[in-house]
DOKE-768916 format. One record per residue (C-alpha): x, z, y; residue number from 1. Coordinates in nm, 2 decimals. Layout:
// DOKE-768916
PT|c1|c3|c2|nr
PT|X|Z|Y|NUM;
...
***
This chain:
// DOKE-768916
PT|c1|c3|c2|nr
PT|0.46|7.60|-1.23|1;
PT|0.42|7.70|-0.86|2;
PT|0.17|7.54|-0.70|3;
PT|0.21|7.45|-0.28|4;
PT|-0.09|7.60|-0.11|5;
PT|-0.19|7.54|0.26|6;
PT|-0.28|7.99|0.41|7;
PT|-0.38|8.01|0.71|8;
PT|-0.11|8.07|1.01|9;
PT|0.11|7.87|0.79|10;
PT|0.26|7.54|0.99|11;
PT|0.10|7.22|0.87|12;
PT|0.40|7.08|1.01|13;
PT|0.64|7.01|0.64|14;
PT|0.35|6.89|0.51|15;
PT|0.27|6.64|0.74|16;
PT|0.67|6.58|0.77|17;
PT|0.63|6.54|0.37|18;
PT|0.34|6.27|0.41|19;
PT|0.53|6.05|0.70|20;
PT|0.81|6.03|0.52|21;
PT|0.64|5.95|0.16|22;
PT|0.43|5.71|0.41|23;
PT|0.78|5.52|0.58|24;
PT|0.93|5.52|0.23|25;
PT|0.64|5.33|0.08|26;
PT|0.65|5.09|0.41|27;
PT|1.04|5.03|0.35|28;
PT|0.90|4.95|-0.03|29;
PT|0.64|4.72|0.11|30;
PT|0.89|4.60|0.39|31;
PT|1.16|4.50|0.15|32;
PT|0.89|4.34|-0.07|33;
PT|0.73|4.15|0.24|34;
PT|1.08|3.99|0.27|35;
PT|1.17|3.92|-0.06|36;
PT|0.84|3.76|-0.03|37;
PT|0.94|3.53|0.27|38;
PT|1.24|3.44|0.10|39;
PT|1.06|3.29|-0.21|40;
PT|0.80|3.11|0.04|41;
PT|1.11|2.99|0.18|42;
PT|1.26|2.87|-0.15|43;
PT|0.94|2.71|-0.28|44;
PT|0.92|2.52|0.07|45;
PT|1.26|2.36|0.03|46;
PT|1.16|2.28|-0.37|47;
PT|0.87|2.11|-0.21|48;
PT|1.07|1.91|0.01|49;
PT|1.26|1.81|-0.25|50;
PT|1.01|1.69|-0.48|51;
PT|0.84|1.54|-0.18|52;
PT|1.20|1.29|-0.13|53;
PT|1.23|1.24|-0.50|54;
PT|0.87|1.11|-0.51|55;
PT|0.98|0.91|-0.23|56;
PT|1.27|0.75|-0.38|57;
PT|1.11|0.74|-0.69|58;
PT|0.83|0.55|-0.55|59;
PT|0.97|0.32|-0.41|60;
PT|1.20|0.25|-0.70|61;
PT|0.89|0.14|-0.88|62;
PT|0.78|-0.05|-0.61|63;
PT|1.06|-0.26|-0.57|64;
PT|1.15|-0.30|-0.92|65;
PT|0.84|-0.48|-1.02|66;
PT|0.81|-0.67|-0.66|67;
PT|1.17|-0.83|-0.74|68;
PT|1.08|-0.91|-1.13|69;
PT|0.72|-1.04|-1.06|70;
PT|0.74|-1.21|-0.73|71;
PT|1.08|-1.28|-0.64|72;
PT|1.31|-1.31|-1.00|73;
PT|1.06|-1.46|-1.25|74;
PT|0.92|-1.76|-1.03|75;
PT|1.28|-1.86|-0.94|76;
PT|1.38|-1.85|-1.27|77;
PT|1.07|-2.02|-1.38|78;
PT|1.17|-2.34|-1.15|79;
PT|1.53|-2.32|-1.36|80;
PT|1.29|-2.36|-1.70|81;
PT|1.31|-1.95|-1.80|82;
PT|1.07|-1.68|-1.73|83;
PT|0.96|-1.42|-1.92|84;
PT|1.02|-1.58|-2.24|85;
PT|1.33|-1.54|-2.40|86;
PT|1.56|-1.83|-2.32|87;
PT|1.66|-2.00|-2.60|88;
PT|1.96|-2.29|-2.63|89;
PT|1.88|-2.60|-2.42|90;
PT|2.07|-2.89|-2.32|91;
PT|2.41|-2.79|-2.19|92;
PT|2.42|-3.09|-1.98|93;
PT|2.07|-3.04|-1.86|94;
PT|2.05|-3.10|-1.43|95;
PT|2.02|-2.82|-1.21|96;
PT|1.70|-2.83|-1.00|97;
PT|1.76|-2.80|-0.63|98;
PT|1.63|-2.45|-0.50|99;
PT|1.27|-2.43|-0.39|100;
PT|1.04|-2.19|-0.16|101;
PT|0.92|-1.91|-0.37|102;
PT|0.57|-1.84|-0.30|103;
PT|0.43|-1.53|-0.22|104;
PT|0.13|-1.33|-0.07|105;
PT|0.13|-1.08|0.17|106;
PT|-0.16|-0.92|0.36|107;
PT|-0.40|-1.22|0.19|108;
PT|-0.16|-1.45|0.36|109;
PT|0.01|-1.70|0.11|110;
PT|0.39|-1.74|0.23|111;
PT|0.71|-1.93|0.10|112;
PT|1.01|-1.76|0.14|113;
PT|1.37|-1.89|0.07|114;
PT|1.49|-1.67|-0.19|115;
PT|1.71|-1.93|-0.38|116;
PT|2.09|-2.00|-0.18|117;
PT|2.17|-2.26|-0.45|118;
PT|2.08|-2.26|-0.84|119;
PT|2.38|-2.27|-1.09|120;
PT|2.46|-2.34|-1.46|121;
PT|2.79|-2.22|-1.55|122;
PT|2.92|-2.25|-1.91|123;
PT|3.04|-1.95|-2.12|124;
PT|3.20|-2.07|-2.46|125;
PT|3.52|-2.26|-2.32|126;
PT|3.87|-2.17|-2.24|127;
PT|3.93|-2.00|-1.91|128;
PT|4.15|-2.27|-1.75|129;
PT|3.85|-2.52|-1.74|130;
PT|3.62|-2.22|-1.60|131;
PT|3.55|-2.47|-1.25|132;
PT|3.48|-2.75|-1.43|133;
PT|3.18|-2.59|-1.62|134;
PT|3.01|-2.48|-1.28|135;
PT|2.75|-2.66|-1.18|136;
PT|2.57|-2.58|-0.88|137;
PT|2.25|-2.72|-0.65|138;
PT|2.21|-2.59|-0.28|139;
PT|2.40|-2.43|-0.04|140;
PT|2.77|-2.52|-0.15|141;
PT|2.96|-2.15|-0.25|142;
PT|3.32|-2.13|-0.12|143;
PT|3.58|-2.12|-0.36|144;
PT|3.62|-1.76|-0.35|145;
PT|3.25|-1.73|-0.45|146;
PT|3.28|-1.99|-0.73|147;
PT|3.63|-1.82|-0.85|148;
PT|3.37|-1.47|-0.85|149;
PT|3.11|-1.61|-1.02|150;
PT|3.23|-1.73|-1.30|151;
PT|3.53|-1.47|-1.36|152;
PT|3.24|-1.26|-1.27|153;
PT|2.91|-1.38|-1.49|154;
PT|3.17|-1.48|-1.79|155;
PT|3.25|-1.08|-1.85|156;
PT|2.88|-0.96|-1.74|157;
PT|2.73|-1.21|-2.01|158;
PT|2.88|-1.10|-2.28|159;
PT|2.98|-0.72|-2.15|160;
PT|2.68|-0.61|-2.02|161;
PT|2.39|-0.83|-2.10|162;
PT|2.13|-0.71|-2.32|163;
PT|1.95|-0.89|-2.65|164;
PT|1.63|-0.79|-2.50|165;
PT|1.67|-0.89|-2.14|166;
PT|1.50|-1.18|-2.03|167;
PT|1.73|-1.22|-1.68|168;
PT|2.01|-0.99|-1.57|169;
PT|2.14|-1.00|-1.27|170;
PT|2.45|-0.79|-1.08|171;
PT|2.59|-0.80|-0.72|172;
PT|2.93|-0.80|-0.58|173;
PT|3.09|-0.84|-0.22|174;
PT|3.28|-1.20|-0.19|175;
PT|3.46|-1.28|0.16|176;
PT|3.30|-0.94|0.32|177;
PT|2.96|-1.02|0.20|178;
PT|2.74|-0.86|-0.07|179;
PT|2.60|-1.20|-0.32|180;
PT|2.34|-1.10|-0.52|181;
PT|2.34|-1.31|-0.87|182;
PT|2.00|-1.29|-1.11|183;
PT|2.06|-1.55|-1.40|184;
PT|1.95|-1.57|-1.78|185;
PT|2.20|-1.62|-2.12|186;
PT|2.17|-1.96|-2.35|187;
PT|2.23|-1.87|-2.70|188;
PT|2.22|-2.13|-2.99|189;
PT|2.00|-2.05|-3.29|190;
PT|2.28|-1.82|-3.42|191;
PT|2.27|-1.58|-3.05|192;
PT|2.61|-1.71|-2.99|193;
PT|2.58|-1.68|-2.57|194;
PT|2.63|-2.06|-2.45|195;
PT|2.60|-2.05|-2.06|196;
PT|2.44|-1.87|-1.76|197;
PT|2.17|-2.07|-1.57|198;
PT|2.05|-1.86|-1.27|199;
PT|2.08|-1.84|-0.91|200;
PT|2.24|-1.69|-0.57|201;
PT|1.97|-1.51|-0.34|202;
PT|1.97|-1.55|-0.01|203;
PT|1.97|-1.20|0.17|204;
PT|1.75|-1.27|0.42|205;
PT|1.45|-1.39|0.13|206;
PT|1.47|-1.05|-0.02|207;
PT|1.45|-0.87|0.29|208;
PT|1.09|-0.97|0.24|209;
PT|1.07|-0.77|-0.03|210;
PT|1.24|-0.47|0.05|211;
PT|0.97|-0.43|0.37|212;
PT|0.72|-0.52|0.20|213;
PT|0.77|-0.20|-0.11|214;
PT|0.81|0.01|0.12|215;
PT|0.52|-0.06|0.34|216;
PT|0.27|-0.19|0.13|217;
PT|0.16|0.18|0.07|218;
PT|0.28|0.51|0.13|219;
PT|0.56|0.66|-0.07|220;
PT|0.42|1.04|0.02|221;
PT|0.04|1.01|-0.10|222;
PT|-0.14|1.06|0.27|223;
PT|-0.30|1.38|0.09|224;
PT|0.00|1.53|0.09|225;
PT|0.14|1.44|0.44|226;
PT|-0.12|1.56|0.65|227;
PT|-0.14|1.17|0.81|228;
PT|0.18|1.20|0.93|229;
PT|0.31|0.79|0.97|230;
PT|0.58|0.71|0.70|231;
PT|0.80|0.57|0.91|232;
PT|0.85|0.87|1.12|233;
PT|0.90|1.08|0.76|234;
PT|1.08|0.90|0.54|235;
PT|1.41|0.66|0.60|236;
PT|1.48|0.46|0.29|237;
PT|1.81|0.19|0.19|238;
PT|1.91|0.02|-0.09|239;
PT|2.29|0.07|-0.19|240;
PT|2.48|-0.17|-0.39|241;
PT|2.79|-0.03|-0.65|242;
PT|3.05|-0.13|-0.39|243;
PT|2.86|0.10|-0.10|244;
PT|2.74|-0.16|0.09|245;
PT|2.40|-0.11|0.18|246;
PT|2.20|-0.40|0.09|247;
PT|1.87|-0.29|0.26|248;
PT|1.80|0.03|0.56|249;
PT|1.46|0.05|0.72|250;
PT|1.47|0.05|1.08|251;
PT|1.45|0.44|1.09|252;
PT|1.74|0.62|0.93|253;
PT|1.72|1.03|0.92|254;
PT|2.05|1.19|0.94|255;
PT|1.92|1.44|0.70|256;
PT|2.00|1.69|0.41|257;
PT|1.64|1.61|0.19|258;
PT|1.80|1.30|0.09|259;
PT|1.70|1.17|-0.28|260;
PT|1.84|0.91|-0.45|261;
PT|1.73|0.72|-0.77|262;
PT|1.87|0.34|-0.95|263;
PT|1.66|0.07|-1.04|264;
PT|1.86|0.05|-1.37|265;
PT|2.11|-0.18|-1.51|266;
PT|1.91|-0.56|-1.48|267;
PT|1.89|-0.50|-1.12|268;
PT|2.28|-0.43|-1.07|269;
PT|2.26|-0.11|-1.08|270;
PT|2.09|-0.08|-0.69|271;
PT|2.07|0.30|-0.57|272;
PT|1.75|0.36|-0.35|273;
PT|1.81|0.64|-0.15|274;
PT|1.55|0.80|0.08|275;
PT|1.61|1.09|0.33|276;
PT|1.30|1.33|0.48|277;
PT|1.29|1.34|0.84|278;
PT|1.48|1.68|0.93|279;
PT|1.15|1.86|1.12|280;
PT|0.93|1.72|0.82|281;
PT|0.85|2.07|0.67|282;
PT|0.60|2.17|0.95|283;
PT|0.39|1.83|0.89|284;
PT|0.40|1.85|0.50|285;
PT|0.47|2.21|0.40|286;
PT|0.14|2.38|0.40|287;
PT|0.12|2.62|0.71|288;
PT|0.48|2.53|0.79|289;
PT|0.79|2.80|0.76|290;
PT|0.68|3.15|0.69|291;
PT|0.61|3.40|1.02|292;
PT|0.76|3.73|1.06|293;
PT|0.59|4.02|0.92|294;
PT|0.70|4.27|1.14|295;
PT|0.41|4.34|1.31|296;
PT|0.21|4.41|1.02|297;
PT|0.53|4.65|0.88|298;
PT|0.47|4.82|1.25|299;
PT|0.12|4.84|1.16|300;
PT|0.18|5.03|0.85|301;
PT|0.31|5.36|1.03|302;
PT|-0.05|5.43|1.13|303;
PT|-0.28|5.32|0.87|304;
PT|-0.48|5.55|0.67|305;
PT|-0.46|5.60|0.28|306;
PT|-0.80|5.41|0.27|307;
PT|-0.63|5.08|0.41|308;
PT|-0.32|5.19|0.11|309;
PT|-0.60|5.18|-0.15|310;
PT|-0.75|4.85|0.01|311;
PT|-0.44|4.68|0.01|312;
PT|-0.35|4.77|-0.36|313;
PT|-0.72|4.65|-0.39|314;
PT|-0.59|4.30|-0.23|315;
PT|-0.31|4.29|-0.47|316;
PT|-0.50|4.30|-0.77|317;
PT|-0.71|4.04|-0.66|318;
PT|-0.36|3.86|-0.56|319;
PT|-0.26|3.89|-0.96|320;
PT|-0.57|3.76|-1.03|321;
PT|-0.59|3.47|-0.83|322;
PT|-0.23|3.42|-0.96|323;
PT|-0.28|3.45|-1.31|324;
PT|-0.53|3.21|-1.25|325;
PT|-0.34|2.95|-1.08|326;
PT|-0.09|2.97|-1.35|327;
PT|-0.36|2.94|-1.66|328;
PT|-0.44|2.62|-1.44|329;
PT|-0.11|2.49|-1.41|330;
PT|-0.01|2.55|-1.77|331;
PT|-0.34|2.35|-1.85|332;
PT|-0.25|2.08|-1.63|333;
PT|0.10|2.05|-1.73|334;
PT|-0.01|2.04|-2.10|335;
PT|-0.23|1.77|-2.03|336;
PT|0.02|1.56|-1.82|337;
PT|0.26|1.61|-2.16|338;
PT|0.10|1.40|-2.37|339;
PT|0.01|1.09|-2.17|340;
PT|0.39|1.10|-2.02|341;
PT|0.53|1.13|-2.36|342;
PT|0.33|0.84|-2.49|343;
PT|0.43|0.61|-2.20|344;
PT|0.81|0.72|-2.22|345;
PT|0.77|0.63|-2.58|346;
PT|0.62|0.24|-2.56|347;
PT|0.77|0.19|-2.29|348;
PT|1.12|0.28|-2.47|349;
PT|1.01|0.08|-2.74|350;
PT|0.96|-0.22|-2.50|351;
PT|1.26|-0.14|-2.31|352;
PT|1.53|-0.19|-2.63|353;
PT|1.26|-0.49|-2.76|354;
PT|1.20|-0.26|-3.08|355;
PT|0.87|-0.48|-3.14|356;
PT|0.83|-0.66|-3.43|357;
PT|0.54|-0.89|-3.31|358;
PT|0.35|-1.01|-2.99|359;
PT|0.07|-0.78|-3.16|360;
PT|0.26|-0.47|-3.12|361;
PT|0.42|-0.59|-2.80|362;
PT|0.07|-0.59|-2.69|363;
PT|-0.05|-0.26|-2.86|364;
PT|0.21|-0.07|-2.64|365;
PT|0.09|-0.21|-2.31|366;
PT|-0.27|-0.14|-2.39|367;
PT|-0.13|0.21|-2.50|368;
PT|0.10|0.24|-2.17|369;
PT|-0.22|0.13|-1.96|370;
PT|-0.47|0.35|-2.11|371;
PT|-0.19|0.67|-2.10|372;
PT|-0.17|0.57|-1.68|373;
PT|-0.54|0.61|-1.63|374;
PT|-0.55|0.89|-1.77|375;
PT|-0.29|1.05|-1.54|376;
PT|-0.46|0.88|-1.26|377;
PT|-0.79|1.08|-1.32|378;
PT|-0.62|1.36|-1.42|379;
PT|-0.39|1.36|-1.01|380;
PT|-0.74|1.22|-0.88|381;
PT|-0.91|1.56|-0.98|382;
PT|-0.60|1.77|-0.90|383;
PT|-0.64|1.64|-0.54|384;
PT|-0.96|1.66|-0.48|385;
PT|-0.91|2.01|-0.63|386;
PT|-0.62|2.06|-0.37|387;
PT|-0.88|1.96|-0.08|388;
PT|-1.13|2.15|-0.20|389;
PT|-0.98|2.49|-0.15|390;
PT|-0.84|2.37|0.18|391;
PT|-1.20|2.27|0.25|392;
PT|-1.08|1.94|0.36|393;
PT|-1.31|1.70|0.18|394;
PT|-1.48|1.45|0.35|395;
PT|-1.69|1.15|0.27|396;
PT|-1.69|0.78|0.32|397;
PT|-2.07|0.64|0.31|398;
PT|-2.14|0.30|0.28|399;
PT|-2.41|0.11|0.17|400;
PT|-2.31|0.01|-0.19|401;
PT|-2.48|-0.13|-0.52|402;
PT|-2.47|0.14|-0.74|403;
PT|-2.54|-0.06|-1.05|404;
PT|-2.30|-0.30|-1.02|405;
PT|-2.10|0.00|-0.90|406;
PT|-2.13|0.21|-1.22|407;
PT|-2.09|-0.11|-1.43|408;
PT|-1.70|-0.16|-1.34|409;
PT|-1.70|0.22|-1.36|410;
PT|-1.81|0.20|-1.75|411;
PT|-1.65|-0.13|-1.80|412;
PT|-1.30|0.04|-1.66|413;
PT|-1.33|0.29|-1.89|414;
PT|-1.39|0.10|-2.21|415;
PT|-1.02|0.07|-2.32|416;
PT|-1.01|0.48|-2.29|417;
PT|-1.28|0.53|-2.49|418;
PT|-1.20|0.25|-2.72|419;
PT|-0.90|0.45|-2.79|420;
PT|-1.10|0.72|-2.95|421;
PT|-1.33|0.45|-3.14|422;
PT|-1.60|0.55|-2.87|423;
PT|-1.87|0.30|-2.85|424;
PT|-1.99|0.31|-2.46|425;
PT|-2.36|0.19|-2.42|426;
PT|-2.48|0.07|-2.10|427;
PT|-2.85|0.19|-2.01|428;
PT|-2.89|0.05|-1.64|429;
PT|-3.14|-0.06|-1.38|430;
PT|-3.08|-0.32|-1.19|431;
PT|-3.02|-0.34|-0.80|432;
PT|-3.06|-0.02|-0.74|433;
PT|-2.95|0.06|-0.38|434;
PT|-2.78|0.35|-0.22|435;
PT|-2.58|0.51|0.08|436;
PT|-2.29|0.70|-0.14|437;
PT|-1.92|0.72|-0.10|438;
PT|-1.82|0.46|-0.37|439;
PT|-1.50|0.68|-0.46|440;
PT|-1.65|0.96|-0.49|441;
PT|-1.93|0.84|-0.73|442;
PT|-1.63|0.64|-0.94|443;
PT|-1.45|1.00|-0.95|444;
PT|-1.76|1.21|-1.06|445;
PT|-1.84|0.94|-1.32|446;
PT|-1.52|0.92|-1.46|447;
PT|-1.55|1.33|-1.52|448;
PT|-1.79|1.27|-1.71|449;
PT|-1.73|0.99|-1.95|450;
PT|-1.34|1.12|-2.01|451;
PT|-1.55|1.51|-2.09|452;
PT|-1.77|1.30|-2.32|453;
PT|-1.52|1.11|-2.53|454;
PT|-1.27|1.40|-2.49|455;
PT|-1.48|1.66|-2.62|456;
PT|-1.73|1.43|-2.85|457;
PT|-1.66|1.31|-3.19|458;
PT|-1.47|0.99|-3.28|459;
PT|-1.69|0.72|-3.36|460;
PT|-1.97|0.85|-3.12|461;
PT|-2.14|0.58|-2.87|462;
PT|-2.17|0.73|-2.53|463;
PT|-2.50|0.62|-2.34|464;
PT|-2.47|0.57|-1.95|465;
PT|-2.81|0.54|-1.75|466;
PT|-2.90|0.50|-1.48|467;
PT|-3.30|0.48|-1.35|468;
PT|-3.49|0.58|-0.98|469;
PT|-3.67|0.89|-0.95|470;
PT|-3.88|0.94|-0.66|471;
PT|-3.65|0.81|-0.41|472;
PT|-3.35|0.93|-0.60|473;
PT|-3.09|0.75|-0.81|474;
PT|-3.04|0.95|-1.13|475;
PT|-2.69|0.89|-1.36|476;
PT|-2.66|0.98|-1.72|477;
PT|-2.41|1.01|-1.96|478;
PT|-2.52|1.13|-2.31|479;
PT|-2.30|1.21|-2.58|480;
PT|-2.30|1.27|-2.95|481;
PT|-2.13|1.61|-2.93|482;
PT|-2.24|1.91|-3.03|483;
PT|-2.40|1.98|-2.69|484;
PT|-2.43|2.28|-2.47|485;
PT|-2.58|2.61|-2.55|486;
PT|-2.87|2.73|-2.28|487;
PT|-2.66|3.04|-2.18|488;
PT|-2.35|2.84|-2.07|489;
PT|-2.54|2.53|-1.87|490;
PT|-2.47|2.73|-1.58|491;
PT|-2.13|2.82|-1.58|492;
PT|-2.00|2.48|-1.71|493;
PT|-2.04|2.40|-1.34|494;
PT|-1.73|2.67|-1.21|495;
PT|-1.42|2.62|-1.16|496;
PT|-1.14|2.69|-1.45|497;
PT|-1.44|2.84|-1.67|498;
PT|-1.41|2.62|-2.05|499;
PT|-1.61|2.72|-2.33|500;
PT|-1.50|2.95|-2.60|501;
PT|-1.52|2.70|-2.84|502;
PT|-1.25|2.44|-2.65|503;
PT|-1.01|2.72|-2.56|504;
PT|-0.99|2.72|-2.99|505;
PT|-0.91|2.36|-3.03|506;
PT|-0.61|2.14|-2.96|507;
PT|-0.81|1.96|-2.63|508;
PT|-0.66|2.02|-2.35|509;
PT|-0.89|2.09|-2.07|510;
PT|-0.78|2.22|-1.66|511;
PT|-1.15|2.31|-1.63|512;
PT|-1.19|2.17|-1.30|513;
PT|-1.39|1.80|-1.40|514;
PT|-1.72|1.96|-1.36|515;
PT|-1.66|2.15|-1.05|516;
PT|-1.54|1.86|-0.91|517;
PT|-1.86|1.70|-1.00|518;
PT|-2.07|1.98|-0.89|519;
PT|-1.91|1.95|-0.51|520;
PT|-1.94|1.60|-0.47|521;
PT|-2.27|1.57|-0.57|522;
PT|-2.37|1.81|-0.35|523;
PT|-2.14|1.66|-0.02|524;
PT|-2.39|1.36|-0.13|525;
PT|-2.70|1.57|-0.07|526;
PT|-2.80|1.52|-0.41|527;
PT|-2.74|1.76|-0.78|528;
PT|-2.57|1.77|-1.11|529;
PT|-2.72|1.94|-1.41|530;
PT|-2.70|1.96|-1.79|531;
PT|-2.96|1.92|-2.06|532;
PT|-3.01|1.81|-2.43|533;
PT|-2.96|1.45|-2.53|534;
PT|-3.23|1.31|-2.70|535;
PT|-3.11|1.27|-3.08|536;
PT|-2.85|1.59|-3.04|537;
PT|-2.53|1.61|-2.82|538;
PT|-2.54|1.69|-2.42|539;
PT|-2.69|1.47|-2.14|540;
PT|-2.49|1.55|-1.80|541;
PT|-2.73|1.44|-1.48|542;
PT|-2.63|1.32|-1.12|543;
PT|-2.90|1.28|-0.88|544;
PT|-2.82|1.09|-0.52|545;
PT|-3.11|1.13|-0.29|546;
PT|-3.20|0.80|-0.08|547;
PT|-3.20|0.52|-0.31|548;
PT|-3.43|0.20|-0.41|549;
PT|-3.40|-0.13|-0.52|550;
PT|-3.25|-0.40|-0.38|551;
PT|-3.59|-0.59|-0.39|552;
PT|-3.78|-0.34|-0.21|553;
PT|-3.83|-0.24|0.15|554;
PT|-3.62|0.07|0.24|555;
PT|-3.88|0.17|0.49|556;
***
């Protein structure tokens, strides 16, 4: 093999042709990876968005559905004699009760809003021809066209589409130009045979109450995720009936191609929420906004030296890195979210087809439906405050605030979690003690603590939370029955994504992010968070907040 050898008076000049030309072909390679680059950041901005609207429609499907059944539905129905109980077979010539205000809050205000147009029994067993005569009606008097509607209408629905399980039903149609929205309930005599409809006609301007009020009562973007940008000037939302008619629009509409749509499901008449992004919405909640152009940096590239080639491949590996990280985390994270989601599909399935067999196991699978939804709660609480964390964007709210009362809900909140894993929770506290904390934050980094304790301790343990002044401080303690933490790992417990050897073995799964999240905010607090034996084996975790007393002493 020849080897190329510089001699002197021979020209440097194919050599140094060789290097700019090995140097533009690994820019083009870097170029055309650059843009591949901005294309995916592209792509994952416009997946964002689109998760963003379909959080918002979903949101506000949820919203609505339970405003409707639980303030607007169910106490109409329950001035008609039904309600959440199954109806069962009544008198057929029982009187209809005149419609009535249905009372509601809003904003701590108590108001009565005139839901009901008129309430109506119609019968379903006889022959069509005598269809009129079996209306009866109290209220606002329907036209003829309405009556004809209802009953041709509510005679087919009853028996067509009407479930065994459904408490109420209700479906919406347009009479004379205008969309009627029906919500009644089935008779049945003891053999389920369907005997009549008893329900009513809302009045469109009643429910227009609660349409406003789902979709202002809170945002349908979290504010975390929004940057504070007002909803109204990011989100448009209406409500769509089956014939097209829209039977609810906010008063901003967004001409818009994020548009997400979702149904509130059969017992509400099959409504379609559909909400549309505001069309320059990617600056205000895409992180950074659209991607820049890199060709100034490409430029660049012609004159760097092999020493800024070596520091970018440098930068690279620590990009893997940081991105083999990220994805252990959201692997983690999504295997947690699996099982709590499954588990409320599941009950809530079984609730949804009325596959109970008692008011004990009716019970059972709200208690398991509630306890599954706290535990996504803390889980999206910690993924935020994660989220702010590396965008350095936490910030506390201090307020002068009991912390043993404080840490009592906290414990008392958690009970039904930890009764779940037949974990006794033992309540050590002083009382009044005194401090200047944000009461969220304290909530979040307690919570941490007690779901590391039960998740990670055996069943049947009790859990001991303590709290006592030291020297001006307020210290919290949760001790556990586990089998504790070794002297070599009390350290690194505290970073993030780091889990001991012996949980990355076992079936728990953990994001490893609970304790750094307790680390930080005790810390924004001023105060400290450490580890150390429990007495009687298992681990005691510690939070100090500085600045505390009792409410009996002087402060000064």
């Amino acid at each position: 093999m020849t080897l190329l050898r510089w001699r002197p008076g021979q020209s440097r000049s194919p050599l140094i042709v060789g290097l700019l030309l090995l140097t533009m072909g690994l820019t083009a390679a870097l170029a055309y990876q650059a843009q591949d680059a901005v294309r995916s950041h592209k792509k994952t901005a416009q997946r964002v968005l689109d998760d963003y609207v379909n959080l918002a429609a979903s949101a506000y499907v949820r919203r609505l559905s339970w405003e409707l059944e639980d303030y607007a539905y169910e106490p109409a129905l329950q001035a008609l004699g039904g309600g959440r109980r199954a109806p069962g077979a009544r008198d057929r010539d029982a009187g209809v009760p005149a419609p009535a205000p249905v009372k509601v809050w809003v904003e701590d205000t108590e108001l009565a809003i005139d839901l009901v147009r008129f309430n109506f029994k119609l019968g379903l067993d006889g022959p069509k021809s005598s269809a009129a005569r079996t209306l009866i009606t109290r209220g606002q008097t329907p036209t003829p066209a309405l009556r004809d509607w209802l009953v041709d209408t509510l005679r087919i629905h009853a028996r067509t589409h009407y479930q065994p399980g459904w408490s109420w039903g209700s479906v919406t149609g347009v009479v004379d130009g205008i969309d009627h929205t029906i919500v009644y309930q089935v008779e049945r005599d003891s053999l389920g045979t369907p005997l009549a409809a008893v329900g009513f006609a809302a009045e469109p301007a009643g429910m227009k109450v609660y349409f406003d009020y789902s979709l202002n009562v809170a945002p349908l973007i979290p504010a975390a995720l929004t940057g504070g940008v007002v909803q109204d000037s990011l989100v448009s939302m209406s409500v769509i009936a089956p014939s097209g008619h829209a039977v609810f629009r906010s008063e901003r509409q967004y001409d818009s191609p994020l548009t997400a749509v979702d149904s509130l499901g059969a017992r509400f008449g099959h409504w379609i929420a559909r909400a549309s992004l505001h069309p320059g919405a990617a600056g205000a909640i895409v992180i950074e906004g659209p991607p820049r152009s890199q060709l100034p940096l490409l430029v660049g590239l012609f004159i760097v030296t092999m020493g800024l080639v070596t520091a970018a491949l440098l930068q690279l590996r620590r990009e893997f890195e940081l991105a083999r990280l990220r994805s252990d985390f959201v692997a983690s994270v999504s295997h947690e979210l699996r099982t709590p989601l499954a588990q409320i599909r599941l009950f809530a399935e079984t609730l949804r087809l009325g596959r109970v067999r008692s008011e004990e196991e009716h019970q059972r699978s709200l208690e398991i439906i509630d306890q599954e939804a706290r535990r996504l709660t803390h889980l999206v609480e910690n993924v935020l405050h994660f989220s702010r964390a590396e965008r350095r964007a936490v910030n506390l709210s201090l307020e002068l605030t009991d912390l043993t009362a404080l840490v009592r809900a906290v414990v008392e909140g958690f009970a039904p979690l930890a009764a779940a894993r037949e974990v006794k929770l033992v309540q050590e506290l002083e009382p009044g003690v005194m401090a200047s904390v944000d009461p969220g934050a304290v909530r979040q980094m307690l919570i941490n603590l007690l779901d590391n304790a039960v998740k990670y301790g055996p069943s049947g343990q009790t859990v001991t939370v303590g709290m006592r002044l030291a020297e001006r401080a307020a210290e919290i303690r949760v001790a556990d029955q586990g089998p504790g933490i070794e002297p070599g790992d009390r350290t690194r417990i505290w970073e993030r994504f780091f889990r001991l050897k012996r949980e990355t073995k076992t079936a728990v799964a953990g994001a490893g992010i609970g304790l750094a999240v307790v680390r930080e905010l005790a810390s924004l607090h001023g105060g400290k968070a450490w580890v150390e034996d429990a007495p009687g084996g298992g681990a005691r975790f510690v939070i100090e907040l500085p600045e505390a007393w009792r409410a009996v002493e002087d402060r000064a």
